[in-house]
C-alpha positions, 0 to 999 in steps of 0.5 A, spaced: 173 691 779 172 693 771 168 698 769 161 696 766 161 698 758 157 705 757 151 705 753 154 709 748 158 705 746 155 699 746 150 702 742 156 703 737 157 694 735 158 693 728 153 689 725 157 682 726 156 683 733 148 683 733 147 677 732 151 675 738 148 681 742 141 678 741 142 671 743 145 675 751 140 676 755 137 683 755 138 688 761 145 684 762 151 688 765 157 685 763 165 687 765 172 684 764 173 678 769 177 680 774 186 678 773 188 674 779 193 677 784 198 675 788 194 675 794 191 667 791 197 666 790 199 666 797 192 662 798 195 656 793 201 656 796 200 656 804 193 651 800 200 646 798 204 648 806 198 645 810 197 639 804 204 637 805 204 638 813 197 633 813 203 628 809 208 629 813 204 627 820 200 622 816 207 619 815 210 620 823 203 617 825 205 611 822 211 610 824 208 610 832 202 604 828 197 610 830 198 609 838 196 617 841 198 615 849 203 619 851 206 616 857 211 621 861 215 620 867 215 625 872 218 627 878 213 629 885 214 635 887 217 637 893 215 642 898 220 647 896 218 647 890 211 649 891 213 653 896 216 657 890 211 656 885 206 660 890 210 667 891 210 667 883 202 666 883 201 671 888 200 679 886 202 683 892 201 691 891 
């Protein structure tokens, strides 16, 4: 953040400047804006990522007509494969 201008110094305005002065509203304080850094440039670049990322989807959604159901085939379980999954879910201390 800059500094806000000294009262010395802006008691020192050449002549062209009071008129100018005299239209600003009084008591303001007023400061350089602040350069923009690489951080809003990361924010203008992942801003671009996720636009092109909405696209693509939009873009593979059409390819499926816009159907979302997911079908999947899947096997039963056996009893051995449950039997399995049990000692791996139990904490035996």
């Amino acid at each position: 953040m800059s500094r806000p201008k000294s009262s010395r110094a802006a008691s020192k305005k050449p002549a062209g400047r009071a008129a100018a002065a005299a239209s600003r509203p009084a008591g303001g304080v007023f400061v350089q804006k602040p350069k923009s850094d690489i951080y809003v440039v990361l924010l203008g670049v992942s801003l671009g990522a996720i636009f092109i990322g909405c696209l693509l989807l939009l873009l593979k959604m059409n390819q499926y007509n816009w159907e979302t159901k997911a079908s999947m085939v899947t096997t039963p379980a056996g009893p051995a494969l449950l039997a399995a999954s049990d000692n791996f879910s139990t904490v035996r201390l």
